[in-house]
C-alpha positions in Angstrom: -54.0 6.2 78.8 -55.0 6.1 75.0 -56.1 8.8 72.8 -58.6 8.3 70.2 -56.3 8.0 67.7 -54.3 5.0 68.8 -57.3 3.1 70.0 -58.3 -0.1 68.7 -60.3 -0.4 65.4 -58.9 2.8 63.7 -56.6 1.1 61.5 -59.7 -1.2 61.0 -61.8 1.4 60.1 -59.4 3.6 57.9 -59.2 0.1 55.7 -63.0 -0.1 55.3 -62.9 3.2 54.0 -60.6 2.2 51.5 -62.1 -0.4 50.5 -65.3 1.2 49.8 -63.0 3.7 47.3 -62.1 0.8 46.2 -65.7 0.0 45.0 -66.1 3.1 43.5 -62.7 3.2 41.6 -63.9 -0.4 40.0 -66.9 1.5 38.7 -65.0 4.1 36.8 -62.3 1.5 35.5 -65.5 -0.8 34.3 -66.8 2.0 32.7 -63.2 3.3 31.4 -62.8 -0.4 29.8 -66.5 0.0 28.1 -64.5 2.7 26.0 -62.0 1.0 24.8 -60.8 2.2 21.3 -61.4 -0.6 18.7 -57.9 -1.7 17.6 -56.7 -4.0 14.9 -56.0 -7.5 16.0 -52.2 -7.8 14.2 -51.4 -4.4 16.1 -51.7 -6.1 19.1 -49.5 -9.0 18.7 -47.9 -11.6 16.1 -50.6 -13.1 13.8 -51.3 -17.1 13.9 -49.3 -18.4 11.4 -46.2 -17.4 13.5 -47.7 -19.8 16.3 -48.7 -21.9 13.4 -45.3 -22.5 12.3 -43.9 -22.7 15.8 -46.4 -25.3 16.6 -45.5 -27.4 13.2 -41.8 -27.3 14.3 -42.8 -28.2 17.3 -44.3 -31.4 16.9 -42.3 -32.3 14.4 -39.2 -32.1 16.1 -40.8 -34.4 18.7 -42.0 -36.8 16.7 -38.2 -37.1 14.9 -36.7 -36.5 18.4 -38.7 -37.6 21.5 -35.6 -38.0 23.6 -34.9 -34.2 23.8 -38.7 -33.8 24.9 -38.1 -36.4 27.7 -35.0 -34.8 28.4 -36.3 -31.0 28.7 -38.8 -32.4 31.0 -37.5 -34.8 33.5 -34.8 -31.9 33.5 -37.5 -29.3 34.6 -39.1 -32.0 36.7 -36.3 -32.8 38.5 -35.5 -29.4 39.4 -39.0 -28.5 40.5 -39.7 -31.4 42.7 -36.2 -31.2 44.4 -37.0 -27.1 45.3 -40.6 -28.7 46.9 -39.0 -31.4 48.9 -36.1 -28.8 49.9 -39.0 -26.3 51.1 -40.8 -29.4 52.3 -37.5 -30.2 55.0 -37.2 -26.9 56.3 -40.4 -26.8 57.5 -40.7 -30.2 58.4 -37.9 -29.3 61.1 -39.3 -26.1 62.0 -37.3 -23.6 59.8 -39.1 -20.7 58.6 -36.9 -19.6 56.0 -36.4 -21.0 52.3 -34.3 -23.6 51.1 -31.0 -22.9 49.3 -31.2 -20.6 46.7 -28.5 -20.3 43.9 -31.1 -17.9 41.3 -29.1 -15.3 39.6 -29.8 -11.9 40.7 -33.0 -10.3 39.7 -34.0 -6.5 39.7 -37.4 -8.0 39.7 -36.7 -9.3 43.1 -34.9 -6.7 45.0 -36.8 -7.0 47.7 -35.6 -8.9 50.5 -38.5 -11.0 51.4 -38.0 -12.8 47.9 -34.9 -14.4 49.3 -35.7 -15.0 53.1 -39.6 -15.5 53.1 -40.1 -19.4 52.5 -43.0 -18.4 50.9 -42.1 -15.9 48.0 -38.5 -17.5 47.7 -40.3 -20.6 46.6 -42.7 -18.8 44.6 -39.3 -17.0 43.0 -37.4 -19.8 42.4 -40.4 -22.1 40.7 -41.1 -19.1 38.3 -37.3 -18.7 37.6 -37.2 -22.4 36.7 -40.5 -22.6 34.8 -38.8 -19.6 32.6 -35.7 -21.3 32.2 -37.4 -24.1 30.8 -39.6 -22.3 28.7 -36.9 -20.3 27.1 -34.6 -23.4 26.7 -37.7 -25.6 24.6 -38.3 -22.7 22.8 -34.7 -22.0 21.4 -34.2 -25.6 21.2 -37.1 -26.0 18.3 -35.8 -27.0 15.1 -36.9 -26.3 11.3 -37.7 -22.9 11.7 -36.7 -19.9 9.6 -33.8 -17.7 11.7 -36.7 -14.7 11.7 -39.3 -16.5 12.6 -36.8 -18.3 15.3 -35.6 -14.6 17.0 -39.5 -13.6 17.2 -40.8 -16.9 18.4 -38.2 -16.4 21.1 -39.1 -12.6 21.8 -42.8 -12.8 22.2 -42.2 -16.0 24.2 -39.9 -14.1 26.5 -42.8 -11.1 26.4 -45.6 -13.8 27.8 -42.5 -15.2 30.3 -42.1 -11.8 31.8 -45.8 -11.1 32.0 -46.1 -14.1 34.4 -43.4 -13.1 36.6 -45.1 -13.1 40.6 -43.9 -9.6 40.8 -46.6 -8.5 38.5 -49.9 -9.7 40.6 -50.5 -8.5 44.1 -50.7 -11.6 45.9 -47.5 -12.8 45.1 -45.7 -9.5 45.1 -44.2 -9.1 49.2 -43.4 -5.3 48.7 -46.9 -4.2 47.5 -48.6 -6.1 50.5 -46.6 -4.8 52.8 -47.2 -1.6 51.6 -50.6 -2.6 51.7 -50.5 -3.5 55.2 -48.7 -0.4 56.5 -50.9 1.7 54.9 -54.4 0.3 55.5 -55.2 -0.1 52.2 -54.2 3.5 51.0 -51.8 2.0 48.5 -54.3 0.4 46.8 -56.8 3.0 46.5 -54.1 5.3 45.3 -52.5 2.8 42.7 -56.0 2.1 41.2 -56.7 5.5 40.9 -53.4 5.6 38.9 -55.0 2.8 37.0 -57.8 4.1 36.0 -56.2 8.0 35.4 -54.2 5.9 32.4 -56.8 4.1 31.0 -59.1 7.1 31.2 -56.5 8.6 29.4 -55.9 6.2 26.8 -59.0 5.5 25.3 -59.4 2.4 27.2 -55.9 0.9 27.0 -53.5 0.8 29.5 -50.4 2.8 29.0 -48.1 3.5 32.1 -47.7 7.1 33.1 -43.6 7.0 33.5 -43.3 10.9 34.4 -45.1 13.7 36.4 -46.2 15.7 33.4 -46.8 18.8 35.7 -43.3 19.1 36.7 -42.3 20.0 33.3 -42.9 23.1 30.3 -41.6 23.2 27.4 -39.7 26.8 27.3 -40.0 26.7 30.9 -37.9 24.3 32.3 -37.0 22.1 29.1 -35.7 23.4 25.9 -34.7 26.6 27.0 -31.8 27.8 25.0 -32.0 31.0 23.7 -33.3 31.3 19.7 -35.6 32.3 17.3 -37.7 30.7 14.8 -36.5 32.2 11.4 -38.8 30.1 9.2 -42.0 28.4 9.3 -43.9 26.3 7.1 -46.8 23.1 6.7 -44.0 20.5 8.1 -41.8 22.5 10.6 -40.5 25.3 12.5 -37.0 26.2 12.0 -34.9 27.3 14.9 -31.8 29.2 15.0 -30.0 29.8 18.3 -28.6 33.0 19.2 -24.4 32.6 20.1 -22.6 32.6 23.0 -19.1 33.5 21.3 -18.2 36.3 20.1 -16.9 34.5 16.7 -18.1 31.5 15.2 -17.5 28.8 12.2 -18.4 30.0 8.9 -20.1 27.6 7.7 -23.6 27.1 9.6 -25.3 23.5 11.7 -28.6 21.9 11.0 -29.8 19.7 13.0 -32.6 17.4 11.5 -34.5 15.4 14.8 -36.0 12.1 14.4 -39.9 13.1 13.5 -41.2 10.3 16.1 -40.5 12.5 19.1 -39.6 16.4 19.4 -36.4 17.6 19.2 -35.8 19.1 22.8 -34.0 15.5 23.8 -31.0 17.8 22.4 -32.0 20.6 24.9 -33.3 19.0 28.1 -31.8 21.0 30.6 -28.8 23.3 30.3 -26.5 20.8 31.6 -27.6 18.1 29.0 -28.3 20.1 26.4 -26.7 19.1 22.9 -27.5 22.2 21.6 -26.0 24.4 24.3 -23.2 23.1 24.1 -22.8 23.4 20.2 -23.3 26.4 20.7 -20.8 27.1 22.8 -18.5 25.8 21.0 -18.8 29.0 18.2 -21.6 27.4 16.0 -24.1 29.1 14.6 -26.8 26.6 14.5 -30.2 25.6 13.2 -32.8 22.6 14.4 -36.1 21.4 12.8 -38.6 21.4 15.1 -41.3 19.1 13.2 -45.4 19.6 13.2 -46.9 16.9 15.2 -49.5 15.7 11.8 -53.0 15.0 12.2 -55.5 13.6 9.7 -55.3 16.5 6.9 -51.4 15.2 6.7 -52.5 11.5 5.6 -50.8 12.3 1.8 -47.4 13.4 3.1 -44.6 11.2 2.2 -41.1 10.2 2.3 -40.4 13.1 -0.6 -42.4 15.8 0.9 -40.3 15.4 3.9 -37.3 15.8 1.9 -38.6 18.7 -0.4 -40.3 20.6 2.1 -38.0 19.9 5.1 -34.7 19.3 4.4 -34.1 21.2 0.4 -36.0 23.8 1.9 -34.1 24.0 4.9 -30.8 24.0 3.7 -31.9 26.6 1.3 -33.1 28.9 4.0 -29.9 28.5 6.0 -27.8 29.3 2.9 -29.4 32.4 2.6 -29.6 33.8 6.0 -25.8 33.1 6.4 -24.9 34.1 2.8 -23.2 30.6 2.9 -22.8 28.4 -0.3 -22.3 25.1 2.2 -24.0 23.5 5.1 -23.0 21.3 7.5 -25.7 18.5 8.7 -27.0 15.9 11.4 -29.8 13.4 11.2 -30.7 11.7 14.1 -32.4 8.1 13.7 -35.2 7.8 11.4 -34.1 12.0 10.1 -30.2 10.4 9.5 -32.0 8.0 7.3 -33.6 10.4 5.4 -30.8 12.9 5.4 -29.2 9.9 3.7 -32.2 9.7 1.0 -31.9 13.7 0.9 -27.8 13.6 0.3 -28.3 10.8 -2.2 -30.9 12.7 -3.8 -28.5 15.9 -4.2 -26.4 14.0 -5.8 -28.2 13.2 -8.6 -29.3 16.6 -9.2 -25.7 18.2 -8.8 -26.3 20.3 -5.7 -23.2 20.6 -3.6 -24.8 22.6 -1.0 -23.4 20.0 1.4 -20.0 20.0 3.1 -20.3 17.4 5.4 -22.7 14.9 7.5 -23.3 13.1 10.7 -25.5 10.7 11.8 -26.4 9.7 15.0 -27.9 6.4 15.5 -29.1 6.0 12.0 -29.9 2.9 10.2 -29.6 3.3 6.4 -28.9 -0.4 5.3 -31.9 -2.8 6.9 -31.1 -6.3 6.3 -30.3 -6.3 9.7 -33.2 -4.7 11.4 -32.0 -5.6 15.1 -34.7 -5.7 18.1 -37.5 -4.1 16.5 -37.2 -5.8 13.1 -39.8 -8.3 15.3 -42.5 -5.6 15.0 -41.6 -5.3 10.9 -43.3 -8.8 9.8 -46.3 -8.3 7.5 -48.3 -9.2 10.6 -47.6 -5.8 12.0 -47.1 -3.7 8.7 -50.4 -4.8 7.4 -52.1 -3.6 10.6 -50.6 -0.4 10.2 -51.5 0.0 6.7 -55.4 -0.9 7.4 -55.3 1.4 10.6 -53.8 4.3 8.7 -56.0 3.7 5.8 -59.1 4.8 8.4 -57.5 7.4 10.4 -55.0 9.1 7.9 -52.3 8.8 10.6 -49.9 6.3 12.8 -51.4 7.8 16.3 -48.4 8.6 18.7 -49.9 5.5 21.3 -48.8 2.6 18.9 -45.0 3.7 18.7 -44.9 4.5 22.0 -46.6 1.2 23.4 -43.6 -0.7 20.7 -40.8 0.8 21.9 -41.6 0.3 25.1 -42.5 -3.7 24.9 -38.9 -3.8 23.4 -37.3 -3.1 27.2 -41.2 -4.2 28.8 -39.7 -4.9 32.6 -38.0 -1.3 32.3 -40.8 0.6 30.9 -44.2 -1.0 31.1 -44.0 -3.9 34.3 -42.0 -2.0 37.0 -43.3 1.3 36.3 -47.4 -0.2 36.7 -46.1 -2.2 39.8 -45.0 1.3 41.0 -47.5 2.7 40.4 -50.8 0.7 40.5 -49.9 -1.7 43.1 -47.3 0.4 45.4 -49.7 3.8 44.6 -46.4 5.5 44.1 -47.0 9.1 42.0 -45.1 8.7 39.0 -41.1 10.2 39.3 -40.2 13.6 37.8 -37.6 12.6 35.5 -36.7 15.2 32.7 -36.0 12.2 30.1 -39.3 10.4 30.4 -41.4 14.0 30.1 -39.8 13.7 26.4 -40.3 9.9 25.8 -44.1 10.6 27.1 -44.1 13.6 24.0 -44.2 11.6 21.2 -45.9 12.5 17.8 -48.3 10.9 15.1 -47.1 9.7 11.8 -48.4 11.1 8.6 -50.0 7.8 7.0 -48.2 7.6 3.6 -45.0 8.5 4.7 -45.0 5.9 7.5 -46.5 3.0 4.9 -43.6 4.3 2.6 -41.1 3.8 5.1 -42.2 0.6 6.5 -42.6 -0.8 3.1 -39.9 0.9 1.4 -37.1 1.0 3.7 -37.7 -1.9 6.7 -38.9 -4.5 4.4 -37.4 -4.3 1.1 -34.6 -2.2 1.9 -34.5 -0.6 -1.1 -31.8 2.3 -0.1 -29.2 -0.6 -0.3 -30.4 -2.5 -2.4 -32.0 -1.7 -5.9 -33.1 1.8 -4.9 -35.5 4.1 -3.1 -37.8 6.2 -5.3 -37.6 9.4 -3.8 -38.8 12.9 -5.7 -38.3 11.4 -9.3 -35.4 9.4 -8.8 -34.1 6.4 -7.3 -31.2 6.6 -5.0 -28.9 4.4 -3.8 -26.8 4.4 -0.3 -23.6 4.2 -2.1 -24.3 8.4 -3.9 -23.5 9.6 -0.4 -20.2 11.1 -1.2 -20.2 13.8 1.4 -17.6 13.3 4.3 -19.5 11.6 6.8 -19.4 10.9 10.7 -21.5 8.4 12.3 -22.2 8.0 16.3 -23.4 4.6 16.9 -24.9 3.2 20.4 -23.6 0.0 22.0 -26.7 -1.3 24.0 -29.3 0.6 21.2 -32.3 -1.7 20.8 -33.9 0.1 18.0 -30.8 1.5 15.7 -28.6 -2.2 16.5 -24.9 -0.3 15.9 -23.7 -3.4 13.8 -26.6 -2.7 11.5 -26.0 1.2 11.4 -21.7 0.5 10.9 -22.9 -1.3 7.7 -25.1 1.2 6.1 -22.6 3.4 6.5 -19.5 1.3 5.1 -21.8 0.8 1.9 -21.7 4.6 2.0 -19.7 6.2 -1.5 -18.1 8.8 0.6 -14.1 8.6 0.6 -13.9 9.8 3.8 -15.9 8.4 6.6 -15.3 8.3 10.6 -17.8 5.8 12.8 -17.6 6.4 16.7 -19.5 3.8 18.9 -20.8 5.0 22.0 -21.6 3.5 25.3 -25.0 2.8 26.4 -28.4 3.4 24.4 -30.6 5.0 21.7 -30.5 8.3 24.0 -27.9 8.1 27.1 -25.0 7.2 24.2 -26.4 10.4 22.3 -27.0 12.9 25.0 -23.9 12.0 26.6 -22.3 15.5 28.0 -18.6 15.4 28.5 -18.8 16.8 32.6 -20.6 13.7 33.2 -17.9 11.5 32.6 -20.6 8.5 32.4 -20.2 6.7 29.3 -17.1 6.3 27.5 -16.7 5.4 23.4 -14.4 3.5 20.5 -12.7 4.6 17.6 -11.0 2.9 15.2 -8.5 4.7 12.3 -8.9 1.6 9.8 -10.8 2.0 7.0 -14.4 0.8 7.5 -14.3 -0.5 3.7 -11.2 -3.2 5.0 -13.3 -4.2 8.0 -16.8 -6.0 9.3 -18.5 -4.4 11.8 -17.1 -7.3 14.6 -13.3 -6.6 12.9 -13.8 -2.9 13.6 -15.0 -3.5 17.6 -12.5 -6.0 17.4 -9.3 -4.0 17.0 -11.1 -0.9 18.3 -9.6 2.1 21.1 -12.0 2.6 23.8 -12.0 6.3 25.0 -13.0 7.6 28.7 -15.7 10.0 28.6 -18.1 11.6 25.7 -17.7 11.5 22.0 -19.0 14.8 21.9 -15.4 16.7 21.8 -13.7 14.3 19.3 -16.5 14.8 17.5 -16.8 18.6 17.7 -12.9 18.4 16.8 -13.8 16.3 13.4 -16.7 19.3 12.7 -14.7 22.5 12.9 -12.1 21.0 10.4 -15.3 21.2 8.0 -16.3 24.3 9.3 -14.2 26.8 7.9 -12.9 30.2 9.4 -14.3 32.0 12.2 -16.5 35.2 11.6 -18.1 37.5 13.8 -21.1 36.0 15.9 -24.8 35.6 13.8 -27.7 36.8 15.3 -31.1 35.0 14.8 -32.6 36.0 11.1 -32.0 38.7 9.0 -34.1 41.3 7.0 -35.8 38.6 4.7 -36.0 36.0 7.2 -37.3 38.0 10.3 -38.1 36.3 13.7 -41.4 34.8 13.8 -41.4 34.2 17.8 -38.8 32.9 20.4 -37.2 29.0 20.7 -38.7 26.6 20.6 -41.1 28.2 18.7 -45.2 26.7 18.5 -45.0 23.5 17.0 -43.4 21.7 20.1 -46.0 22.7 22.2 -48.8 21.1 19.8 -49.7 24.2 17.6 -50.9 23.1 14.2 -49.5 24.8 10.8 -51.4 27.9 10.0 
């Protein structure tokens, strides 16, 4: 006996209906597409004379050395056509399975069936090969400049991973059988997920990584308790209320990196940064910056240091009654918290005690993974866009920073979640990578020009509020955290700006992992561990340092707070937020995180 339900033709009919959604989603992605935003051609890859040059080399090397073309490809040949007849014997005896296979191990092939399917195992193992000898002609090219050699060989490995049979649904065994097992119901609900992106994107297709409605700011992220004490055009400043009874005398700022907001410090109470400063008998102070639109095109490198950080540091002085501070910059804000102490120095103000920098480049002769993105092909782009729209909009630093780990955060994510039709994860982490903000359009020209290019700062000098400063007037004591694995601020690059630093005392800590896990790093996770080393960075390259260097289980974040409360001075009864002159002006985080514009 059958019910209607299990009888035959259900399945049948349930994929019909999907695939008349199907229909119907097309129309709205045709339409989405008509939309698109008009985008400069250099901000969407390398101009031609990259490829010209590449191609130059290219044929030039062949011509002086046609042996090592012959070699490349009977080498490729040779492995190709030995995987075919391989496949070819199994199933000439009957074997349904897939020939030996000796392929490294993938996370782009997880899935089973890519090792014991003869079909996608060969399909796997050809694309694997074609890479390999892609990658291997491509590195192998002579005559070209070293720059031009690392970006030839990162946009090549950009198109290589594009390719990969993971990426398109008939070559991808995991989507089909999801496919399968869900009568087509993946597929309606991953192009839905398609289109929902472009729709929001003006056309362009950027990867939803995150459930945004799991997540509020002051709700669930960035909680600790504060108050805004001070306000103007270019942030909000926050001071958090204590949780000790005493506290260090002299006060904490914390200056954010400007690209994103600053709650990565204050995710959730057991990652929180900022909680657990606190805790520790701080009174402290972050910068939460204005996300700028078009009426903040003129701001620049200077008004950032006039208006953010002298101001700040003023304000703090005077609602502790302190004559020092104590500082952090984090990324892009440690480089111009460099600029700023530099700055002070010149004019005689002292208001410093000491400073730390987290992941900060200040020297960039070496500008590590991203330098590829910092070739006149790009910058140009960026200056002609700005020059329209009076801003860097959020999209393009987003969409860079995520083609610099593209099989992380752009490939897996859209096979997730436009060919599996998996909802998007909610994952604290990516809510805040998903929050970025707009750059004002001088400042980011400035910087890109000033700093990325010419390097100025450790060079002949950045011109910043009248003067030009060089990396060698920081004289504070200073403490830098560097990354291991960080693909944006390499920690090579940042152990050399600081070196070049004129400060007689200086302490450089290199953490495990990345740009963010190395930084939010809370001691009870015990996850990443760090290295220190007691030489003096002035007697040692950055390889010596590593070199002779004493790796440490667990966070920096102790040793660090150790080196901080020895600059800190005495303890004194517990601050709350503001004071007479500098009332409250609402609760942490205050307005500006959640998109408010200055009033």
């Amino acid at each position: 006996m059958t019910t209607e339900d299990d009888a035959p033709g259900t399945d049948l009919e349930r994929l019909n209906e999907n695939l008349v959604k199907l229909e119907g989603l097309t129309e709205r992605l045709v339409a989405a597409v008509a939309n698109k935003r008009k985008i400069d051609p250099n901000l969407q890859g390398p101009g031609q004379d990259l490829l010209m040059k590449a191609t130059s080399a290219y044929l030039a090397d062949v011509m002086h050395n046609p042996s090592r073309l012959i070699e490349q490809q009977v080498s490729y040949w040779g492995k190709a056509l030995k995987h075919y007849v391989e496949a070819q014997e199994a199933l000439a005896k009957g074997k349904l399975e897939p020939p030996e296979d000796h392929t490294p191990p993938d996370p782009r092939f997880a899935d089973p069936l890519w090792r014991t399917h003869p079909y996608f195992n060969y399909i796997k193992q050809q694309y694997l090969m074609s890479a390999e000898a892609i990658a291997n002609t491509v590195r192998s090219i002579e005559g070209l400049d070293p720059r031009d050699a690392k970006r030839l060989d990162y946009f090549s490995r950009q198109i290589i991973d594009l390719f990969s049979p993971a990426n398109f649904l008939g070559t991808n065994p995991e989507a089909l059988s999801r496919a399968v097992e869900t009568d087509g119901q993946s597929l309606v609900d991953g192009l839905e997920n398609l289109v929902r992106d472009i729709e929001a994107n003006q056309g362009d297709i950027q990867v939803s990584l995150v459930d945004k409605s799991a997540f509020a700011v002051g709700e669930n992220l960035a909680t600790s308790p504060g108050k805004v004490v001070f306000r103007n055009h270019l942030l909000e400043l926050i001071q958090y209320s204590p949780s000790t009874e005493t506290v260090h005398a002299t006060p904490l700022i914390i200056f954010p990196p400007w690209i994103n907001k600053f709650y990565i410090l204050d995710l959730t109470e057991r990652n929180s940064l900022i909680k657990w400063i606190v805790d520790q008998g701080y009174t402290l102070f972050v910068v939460s910056w204005v996300n700028p639109d078009a009426s903040y095109a003129d701001v620049g490198m200077d008004t950032y240091v006039e208006d953010g950080y002298l101001r700040v540091i003023e304000q703090v002085k005077a609602i502790t009654a302190q004559p020092k501070v104590n500082v952090v910059g984090y990324c892009i804000a440690g480089t111009t918290l460099a600029l700023t102490l530099a700055l002070m120095k010149k004019r005689g103000d002292k208001s410093v005690r000491s400073a730390t920098f987290f992941t900060t480049l200040t020297d960039f002769s070496d500008q590590g993974e991203v330098g590829v993105f910092l070739d006149n092909d790009f910058v140009d782009g960026i200056v002609r866009e700005v020059a329209v729209t009076g801003y860097l909009d959020s999209f393009f630093m987003s969409r860079t920073f995520s083609y610099l780990r593209s099989n992380d955060l752009i490939y897996r994510p859209a096979i997730r979640s436009y060919m599996m039709g998996e909802a998007p994860p909610a994952f604290d982490l990516l809510f805040w990578n998903a929050d970025s903000t707009n750059l004002p359009a001088r400042m980011v020209v400035e910087y890109l020009r000033g700093l990325c290019q010419e390097d100025r700062f450790a060079r002949d000098g950045f011109e910043i509020c009248g003067e030009r400063v060089k990396i060698a007037e920081v004289k504070v004591p200073v403490c830098a955290i560097a990354c291991e694995t960080d693909h944006i601020a390499a920690w090579n690059a940042s152990y050399q700006g600081i070196r070049q630093m004129g400060a007689s005392s200086k302490t450089f800590i290199l953490s495990q992992s990345g740009h963010i896990a190395g930084i939010v790093n809370p001691p009870a996770k015990k996850k990443y561990g760090h290295y220190t080393n007691d030489a003096p960075l002035k007697d040692l390259t950055a390889e010596q340092w590593r070199e002779g260097a004493t790796f440490h289980q667990g966070s920096w974040w102790p040793r660090w707070g150790d080196w901080l409360s020895r600059r800190s001075g005495r303890q004194v009864p517990a601050r709350t937020p503001g004071t007479a002159d500098h009332p409250a002006l609402c609760d942490a985080p205050g307005t500006y995180v959640k998109g408010a514009k200055a009033s």
